[in-house]
C-alpha positions as CSV (number, residue, x, y, z in Angstrom):
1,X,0.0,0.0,0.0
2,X,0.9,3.8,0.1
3,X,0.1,7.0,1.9
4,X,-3.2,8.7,-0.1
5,X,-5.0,11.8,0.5
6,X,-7.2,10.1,2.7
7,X,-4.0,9.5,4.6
8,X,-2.9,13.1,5.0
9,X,-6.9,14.1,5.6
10,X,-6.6,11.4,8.7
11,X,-3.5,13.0,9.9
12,X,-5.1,16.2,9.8
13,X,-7.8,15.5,11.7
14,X,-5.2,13.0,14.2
15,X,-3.3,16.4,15.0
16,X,-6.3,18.1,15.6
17,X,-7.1,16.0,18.1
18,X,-3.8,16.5,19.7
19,X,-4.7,20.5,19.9
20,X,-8.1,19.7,21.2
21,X,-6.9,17.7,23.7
22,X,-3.5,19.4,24.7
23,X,-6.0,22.5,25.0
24,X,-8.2,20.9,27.2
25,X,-5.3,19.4,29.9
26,X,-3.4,22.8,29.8
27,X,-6.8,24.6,31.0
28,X,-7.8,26.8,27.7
29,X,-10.8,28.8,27.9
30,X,-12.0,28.1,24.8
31,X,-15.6,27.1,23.4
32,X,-16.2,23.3,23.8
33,X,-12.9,22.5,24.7
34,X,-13.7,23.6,28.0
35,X,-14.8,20.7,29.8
36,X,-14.9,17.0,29.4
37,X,-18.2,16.4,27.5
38,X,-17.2,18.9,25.2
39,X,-13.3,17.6,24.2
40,X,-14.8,14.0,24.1
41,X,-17.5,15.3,21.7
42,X,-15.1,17.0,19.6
43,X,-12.7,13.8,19.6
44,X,-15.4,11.6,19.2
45,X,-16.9,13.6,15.9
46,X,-13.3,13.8,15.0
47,X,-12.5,9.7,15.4
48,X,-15.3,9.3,13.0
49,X,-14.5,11.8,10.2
50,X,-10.7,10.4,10.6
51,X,-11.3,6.7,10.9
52,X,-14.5,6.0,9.9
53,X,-15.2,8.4,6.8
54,X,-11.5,7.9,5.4
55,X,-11.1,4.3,6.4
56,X,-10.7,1.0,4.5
57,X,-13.3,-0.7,2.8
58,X,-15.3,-3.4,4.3
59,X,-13.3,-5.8,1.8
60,X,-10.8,-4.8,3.4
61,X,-10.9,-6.9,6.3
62,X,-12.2,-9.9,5.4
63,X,-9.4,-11.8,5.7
64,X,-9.0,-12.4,10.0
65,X,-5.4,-11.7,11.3
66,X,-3.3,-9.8,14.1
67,X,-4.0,-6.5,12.9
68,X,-7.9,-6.5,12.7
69,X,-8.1,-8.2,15.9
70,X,-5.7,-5.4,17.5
71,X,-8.2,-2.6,15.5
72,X,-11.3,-3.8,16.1
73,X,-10.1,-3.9,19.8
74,X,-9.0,-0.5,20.1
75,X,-12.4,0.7,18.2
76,X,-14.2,-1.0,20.8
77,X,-12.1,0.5,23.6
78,X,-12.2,3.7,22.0
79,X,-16.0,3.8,21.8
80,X,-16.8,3.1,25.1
81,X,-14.5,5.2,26.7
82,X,-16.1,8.3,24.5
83,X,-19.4,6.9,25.8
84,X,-18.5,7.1,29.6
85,X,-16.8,9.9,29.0
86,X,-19.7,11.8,27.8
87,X,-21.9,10.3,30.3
88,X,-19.8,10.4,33.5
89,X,-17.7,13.4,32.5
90,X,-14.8,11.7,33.5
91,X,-11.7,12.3,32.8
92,X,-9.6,9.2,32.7
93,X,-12.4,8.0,30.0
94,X,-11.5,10.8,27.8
95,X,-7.6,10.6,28.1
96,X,-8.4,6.3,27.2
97,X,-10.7,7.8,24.1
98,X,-7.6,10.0,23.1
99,X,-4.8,7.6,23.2
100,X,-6.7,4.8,21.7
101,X,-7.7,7.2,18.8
102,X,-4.2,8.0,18.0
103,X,-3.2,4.6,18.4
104,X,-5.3,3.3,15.9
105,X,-4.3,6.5,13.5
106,X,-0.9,5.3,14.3
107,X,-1.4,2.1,13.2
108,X,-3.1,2.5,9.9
109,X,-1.2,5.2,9.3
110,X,2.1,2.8,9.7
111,X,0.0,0.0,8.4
112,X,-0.7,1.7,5.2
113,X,3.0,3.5,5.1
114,X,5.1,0.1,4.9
115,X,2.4,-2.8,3.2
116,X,3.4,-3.6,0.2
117,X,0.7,-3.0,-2.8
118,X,-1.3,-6.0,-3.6
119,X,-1.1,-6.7,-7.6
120,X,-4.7,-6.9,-9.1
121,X,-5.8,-10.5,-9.7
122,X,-5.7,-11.6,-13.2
123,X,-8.5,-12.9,-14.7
């Protein structure tokens, strides 16, 4: 494989999520960002444009394997901490939803960096 645009769109948003949340640990006053419903929110809209918009296709991963399982893992993680976050207002949730968000950009981003390209099938 090789880095696309959908790549650099991804790392966009990834280091956008760093800001929001380096904002929201140093104490910025700014709208949203200000509490913890609002940064999970914001990380949790931004997960989704990043990872679920600009991700693989479903054919993708039909094939099982270390990497999936490791994903699908952290998705799950990742969700549910947003969840409790948002619910709870907790702050250990949202710092778990922002680490396993950049650990899953990491690893596509990695992924998709150093795969080599699959050669069509002929038919």
């Amino acid at each position: 494989m090789r880095l696309t645009w959908k790549d650099a769109l991804a790392t966009v948003a990834a280091g956008v999520n760093v800001a929001v949340y380096v904002a929201f640990t140093q104490g910025a006053d700014l709208p949203i960002v200000d509490s913890v419903r609002g940064t999970t929110g914001t990380i949790l809209l931004l997960g989704v444009v990043g990872g679920c918009m600009l991700g693989a296709a479903p054919e993708t991963f039909q094939r099982g394997g270390l990497y999936r399982g490791v994903a699908g893992t952290l998705g799950v993680v990742a969700l549910l901490s947003g969840v409790i976050a948002l619910i709870t207002a907790g702050e250990f949730a949202l710092a778990v939803l922002f680490y396993t968000t950049i650990a899953l950009w990491l690893m596509a981003t990695v992924r998709h960096a150093f795969t080599p390209a699959r050669t069509p099938a002929l038919k």
